[in-house]
VOGUMI-509445 format. One record per residue (C-alpha): x, y, z; residue in one letter. Coordinates in steps of 0.001 Angstrom, whole numbers. Example, Ala and Ser with C-alpha at 12.3 -4.5 7.8 and 13.67 -1.06 7.14 Angstrom:
# residues 2
+---------+---------+---------+------+
|      px |      py |      pz | resn |
+---------+---------+---------+------+
|   12300 |   -4500 |    7800 |    a |
|   13670 |   -1060 |    7140 |    s |
+---------+---------+---------+------+
# end
This chain:
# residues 92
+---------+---------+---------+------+
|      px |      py |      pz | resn |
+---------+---------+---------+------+
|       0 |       0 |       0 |    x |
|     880 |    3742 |    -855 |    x |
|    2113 |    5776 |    1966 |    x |
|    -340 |    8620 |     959 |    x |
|   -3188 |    5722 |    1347 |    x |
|   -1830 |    4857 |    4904 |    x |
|   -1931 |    8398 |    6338 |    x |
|   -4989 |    9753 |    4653 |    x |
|   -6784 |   10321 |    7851 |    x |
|   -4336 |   11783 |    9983 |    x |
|   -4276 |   15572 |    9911 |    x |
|    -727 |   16206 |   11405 |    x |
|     977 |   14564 |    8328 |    x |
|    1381 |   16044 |    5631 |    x |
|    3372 |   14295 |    2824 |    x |
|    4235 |   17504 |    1446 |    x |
|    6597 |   16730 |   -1288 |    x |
|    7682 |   13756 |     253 |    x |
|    7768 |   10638 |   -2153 |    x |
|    4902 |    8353 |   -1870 |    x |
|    6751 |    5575 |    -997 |    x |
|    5272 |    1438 |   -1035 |    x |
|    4658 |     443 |    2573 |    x |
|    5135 |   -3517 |    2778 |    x |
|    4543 |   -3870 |    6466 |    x |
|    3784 |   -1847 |    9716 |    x |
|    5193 |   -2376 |   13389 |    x |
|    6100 |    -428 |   16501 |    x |
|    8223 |   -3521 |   17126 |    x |
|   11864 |   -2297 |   16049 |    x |
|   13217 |   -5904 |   16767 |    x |
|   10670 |   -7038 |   14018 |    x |
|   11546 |   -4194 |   11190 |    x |
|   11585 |   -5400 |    7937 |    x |
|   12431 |   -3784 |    4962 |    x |
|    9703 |   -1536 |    3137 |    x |
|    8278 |   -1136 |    6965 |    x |
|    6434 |    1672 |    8009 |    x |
|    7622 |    2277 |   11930 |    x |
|    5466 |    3954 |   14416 |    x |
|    7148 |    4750 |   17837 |    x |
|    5387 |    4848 |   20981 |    x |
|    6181 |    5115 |   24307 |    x |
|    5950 |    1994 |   26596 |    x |
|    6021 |    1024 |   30189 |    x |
|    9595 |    -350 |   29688 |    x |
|   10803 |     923 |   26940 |    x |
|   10526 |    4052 |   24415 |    x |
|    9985 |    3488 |   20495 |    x |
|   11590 |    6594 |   19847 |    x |
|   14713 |    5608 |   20892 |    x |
|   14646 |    2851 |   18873 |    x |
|   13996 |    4742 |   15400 |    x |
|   17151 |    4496 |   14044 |    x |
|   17582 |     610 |   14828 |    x |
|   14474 |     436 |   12363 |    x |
|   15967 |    2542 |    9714 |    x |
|   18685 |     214 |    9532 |    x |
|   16813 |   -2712 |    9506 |    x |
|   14971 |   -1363 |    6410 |    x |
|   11671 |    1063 |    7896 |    x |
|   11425 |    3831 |    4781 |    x |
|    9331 |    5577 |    6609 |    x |
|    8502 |    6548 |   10598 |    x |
|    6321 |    7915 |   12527 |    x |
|    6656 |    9230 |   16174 |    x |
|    6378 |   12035 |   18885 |    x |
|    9899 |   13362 |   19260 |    x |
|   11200 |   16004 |   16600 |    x |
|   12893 |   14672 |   13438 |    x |
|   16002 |   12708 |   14002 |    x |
|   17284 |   13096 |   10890 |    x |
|   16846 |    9417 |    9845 |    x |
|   17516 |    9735 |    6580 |    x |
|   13442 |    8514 |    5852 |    x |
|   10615 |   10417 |    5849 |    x |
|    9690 |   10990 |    9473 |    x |
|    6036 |   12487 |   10200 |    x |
|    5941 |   14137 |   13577 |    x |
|    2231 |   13691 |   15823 |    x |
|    1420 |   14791 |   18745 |    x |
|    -181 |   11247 |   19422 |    x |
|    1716 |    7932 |   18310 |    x |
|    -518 |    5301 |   19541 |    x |
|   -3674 |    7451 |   17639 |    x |
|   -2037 |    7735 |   14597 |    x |
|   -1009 |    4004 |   14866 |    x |
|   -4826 |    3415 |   15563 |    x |
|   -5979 |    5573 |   12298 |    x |
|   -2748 |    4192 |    9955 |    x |
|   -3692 |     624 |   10807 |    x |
|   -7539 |     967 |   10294 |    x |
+---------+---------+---------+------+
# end
């Protein structure tokens, strides 16, 4: 699926003239990243997603989504005020 499709409904991203990349698979699991994944960090009772985000780009996530400001992955990263929402709307 399109990235464009996948974030549709979420008014805080805005692809704005990034490429609409094809999403293969989605996961806030970093350890389970595969490549064409679209990675959503969220904040846990253990652990922190966003600390994890560039552990996904290197496993092969073009694309992430998360809280924190841009980390300069090297991927499109859409910032939202909400993770576990837009991880909610993207997989609906």
């Amino acid at each position: 699926m399109l990235l464009h499709q996948l974030v549709k409904n979420i008014v805080e991203i805005d692809l704005g003239g990034q490429p609409d990349i094809e999403i293969k698979a989605l996961t806030a699991d970093s350890r389970i990243v595969e490549t064409g994944a679209l990675f959503v960090a969220m904040r846990g009772g253990d652990h922190d997603g966003h600390d994890f985000l560039e552990d996904a780009a290197d496993q092969g996530a073009v694309a992430a989504v998360g809280e924190r400001d841009d980390p300069g992955l090297g991927v499109p990263y859409f910032q939202v005020p909400d993770s576990r929402l837009a991880w909610a709307q993207i997989a609906a």
